[in-house]
Phi, psi and omega in degrees: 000320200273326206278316188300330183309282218280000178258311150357267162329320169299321256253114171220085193125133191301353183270341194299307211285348186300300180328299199280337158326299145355293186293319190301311206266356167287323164291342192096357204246011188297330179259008197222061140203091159339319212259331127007271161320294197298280184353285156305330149264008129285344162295301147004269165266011172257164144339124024262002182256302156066049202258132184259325177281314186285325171325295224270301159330327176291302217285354118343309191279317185324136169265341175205079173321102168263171208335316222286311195313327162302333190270339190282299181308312162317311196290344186253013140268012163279324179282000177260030181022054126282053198306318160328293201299320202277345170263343141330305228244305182301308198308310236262310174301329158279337140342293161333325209054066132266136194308156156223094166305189195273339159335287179278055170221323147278332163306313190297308209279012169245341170294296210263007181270356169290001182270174192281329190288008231268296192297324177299294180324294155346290176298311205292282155024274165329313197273325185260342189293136182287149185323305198278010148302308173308003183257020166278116179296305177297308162338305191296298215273320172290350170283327192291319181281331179284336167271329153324344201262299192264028152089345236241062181269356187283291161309342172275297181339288162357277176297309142015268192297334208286349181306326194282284210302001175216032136076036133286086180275107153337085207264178043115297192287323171340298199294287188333321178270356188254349166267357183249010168275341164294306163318291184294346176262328173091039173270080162293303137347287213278302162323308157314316171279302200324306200277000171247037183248311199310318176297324181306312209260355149105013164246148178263126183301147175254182201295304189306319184321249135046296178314300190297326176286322194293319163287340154296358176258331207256319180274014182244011184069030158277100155238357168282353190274308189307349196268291205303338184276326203285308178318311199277358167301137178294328188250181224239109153040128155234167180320283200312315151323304163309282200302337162305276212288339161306320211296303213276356166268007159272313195298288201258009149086016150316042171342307180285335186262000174289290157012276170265003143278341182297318179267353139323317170318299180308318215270340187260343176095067156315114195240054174248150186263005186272349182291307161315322161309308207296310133002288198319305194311304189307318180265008151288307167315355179257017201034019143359003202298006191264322187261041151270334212262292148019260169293342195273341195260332146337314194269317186289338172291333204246012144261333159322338174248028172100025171260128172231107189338166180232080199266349189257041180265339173307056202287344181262131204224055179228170170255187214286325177288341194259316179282333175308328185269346213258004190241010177273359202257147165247165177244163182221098163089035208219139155233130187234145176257097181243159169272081187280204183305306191277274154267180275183124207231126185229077163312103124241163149075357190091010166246137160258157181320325189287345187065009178102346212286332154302000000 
C-alpha cells in the first residue's frame, strides 16, 4: 500500500497514472484499494492532466464508485469548464442513490455557476439536496455569490434569509455575497438595511463589507451617505475605496467629492493615472478648464520623474470608420453572455440582467 502511495507521488503524466493502472488491474488489486483509486482519478481530471476522457473510463472500470470517486469527476469537469457534463454527471449521481455530500455540491456550484446553465443548476440543487445537507455553510454562501454573479439578486436575498430557517448562522462571507447580490441588482434599500442588520446579528464589517455598500450608494448618486459610511469605518481606508467613491463622483459630477477622494489617493500614493483622468473629466464637465489644465500639467511632471503608462493591456488598434462597422453588427433572436471584472451579464430579448444598472 505505502510503495503504490509513493508511486502515486510520481505519477506526472498521463502515461505515468496508465502504467500503475495497468499494474493494478494485472495484480487484481484495482478494485480493493479505495483510497488509490480516488487518488488516481484525481490525478487523472484535475490540473495539470486534466484528461476527462480517460478519468471517466477509469471511474467506469469501478464496480462500486464511492462518493469521493464521484465527487473527483464532477469536480474536474467543472473546472475544465464542462459545466453540462458536471451537471450531467451530478443528476446521474443522484440517480445512482449515491450519496451526494456538500463536497460535490460545492465543487459543481464554484466551477459551473460562470455557465448560462448556472442558475438551473442552482434550482436543481434546491430540489435535491436533503435537509442535512443544507447545513453546509459553504453550499449556502456559493449559491448565494451565484446568483449575486448573474444578476439574480431578489434570489440571493431568497437564499440569504432561508439560511436562519434551516439553522444556518451566515457568517462574513454570507453577508458579503448577499451584499454584492445587491449591489449588482442596484437593491439599495435592501442592501443599506442588510448592512447595518450586520451589527444587530454580532458581526462586524470587514474593509469589503464597507467596499461594496459604498459603491451601492455611490452607484445610486448617494454620496454624502457613501461619504459618510467611509468616515464611521473603524480601519483606515483603503485606495479602492477612495477611487469607488471618485468613479461615482465623476458618474453625478461631484466636484467637491472628487476633490477629496482625489486627494486621499493622492495622500495614500496612489500611483494610478485613471485617477487624474477622472477628476480631469469632472472638471471638464463643469468647464473647468485652468484645473483641467492643471492636472495635465501635473501628469507631465511625474512622467518627467520617471512614470510610465501601462499601455499594453491597450488591445484595440482600429480607427474611427472600423469601430462604427464593428458596432453595425447585431445579434438577433440570441441570449448572450459577457463578464466584465465584477460579474456576469445576460442579454436577452434587448435587456441585460443588470437592468442597465452596471
Amino acid at each position: 500500500m505505502a510503495n503504490l502511495e509513493l508511486l502515486l507521488k510520481k505519477c506526472e503524466s498521463l502515461t505515468h497514472i496508465k502504467q500503475l493502472q495497468a499494474h493494478l488491474v494485472s495484480d487484481g488489486r484495482f478494485q480493493f484499494y479505495p483510497s488509490i483509486t480516488i487518488k488516481l482519478l484525481e490525478l487523472c481530471a484535475l490540473p495539470p492532466i486534466a484528461n476527462i476522457p480517460y478519468a471517466t473510463t477509469v471511474f467506469h472500470q469501478l464496480r462500486n464508485p464511492s462518493t469521493r470517486h464521484w465527487n473527483a469527476v464532477v469536480r474536474g469537469l467543472a473546472q475544465s469548464l464542462q459545466p453540462a457534463q458536471a451537471i450531467s454527471w451530478y443528476k446521474n449521481m443522484s440517480r445512482a442513490s449515491q450519496k451526494v455530500d456538500a463536497v460535490t455540491c460545492s465543487f459543481a456550484l464554484k466551477h459551473v455557476h460562470a455557465h448560462w446553465r448556472s442558475l438551473r443548476l442552482c434550482r436543481f440543487i434546491l430540489r435535491c439536496l436533503r435537509y442535512d445537507m443544507w447545513k453546509n455553510l459553504v453550499t449556502w454562501n456559493t449559491m448565494v455569490m451565484a446568483f449575486a454573479m448573474h444578476g439574480d439578486g431578489y434570489k440571493a436575498l431568497e437564499l440569504f434569509e432561508k439560511m436562519g430557517e434551516n439553522g444556518v448562522c451566515p457568517d462574513a462571507v454570507s453577508y458579503l455575497a448577499a451584499l454584492c447580490a445587491c449591489n449588482h441588482a442596484g437593491l439599495v434599500e435592501d442592501g443599506v438595511k442588510l448592512f447595518y442588520s450586520m451589527a444587530s446579528s454580532g458581526m462586524v464589517p470587514n474593509v469589503k463589507h464597507y467596499g461594496t455598500v459604498v459603491d451601492l450608494l455611490g452607484r445610486a448618486g448617494r454620496l454624502q451617505e457613501a461619504y459618510e459610511i467611509v468616515k464611521s469605518m473603524p480601519m483606515f481606508p483603503d485606495v479602492v475605496l477612495w477611487q469607488t467613491l471618485l468613479g461615482a463622483s465623476k458618474t453625478y459630477g461631484n466636484v467637491d467629492m472628487a476633490e477629496m477622494a482625489s486627494q486621499k489617493l493622492v495622500e495614500l500614493g496612489s500611483e494610478g493615472c485613471g485617477d487624474f483622468v477622472l477628476l480631469s473629466n469632472v472638471y471638464a464637465a463643469h468647464k473647468r478648464w485652468d484645473d483641467v489644465g492643471r492636472l495635465d500639467e501635473i501628469k507631465f511632471r511625474i512622467k518627467a520623474y520617471g512614470y510610465v503608462a501601462k499601455t499594453n493591456h491597450v488591445l484595440h488598434d482600429i480607427g474611427e470608420e472600423d469601430k462604427e462597422n464593428a458596432l453595425s453588427y447585431h445579434f438577433y433572436n440570441r441570449e448572450i453572455i459577457v463578464r466584465d471584472r465584477a460579474r456576469f451579464h445576460r442579454f436577452k430579448e434587448g435587456f441585460c440582467s443588470c437592468r442597465d444598472y452596471w
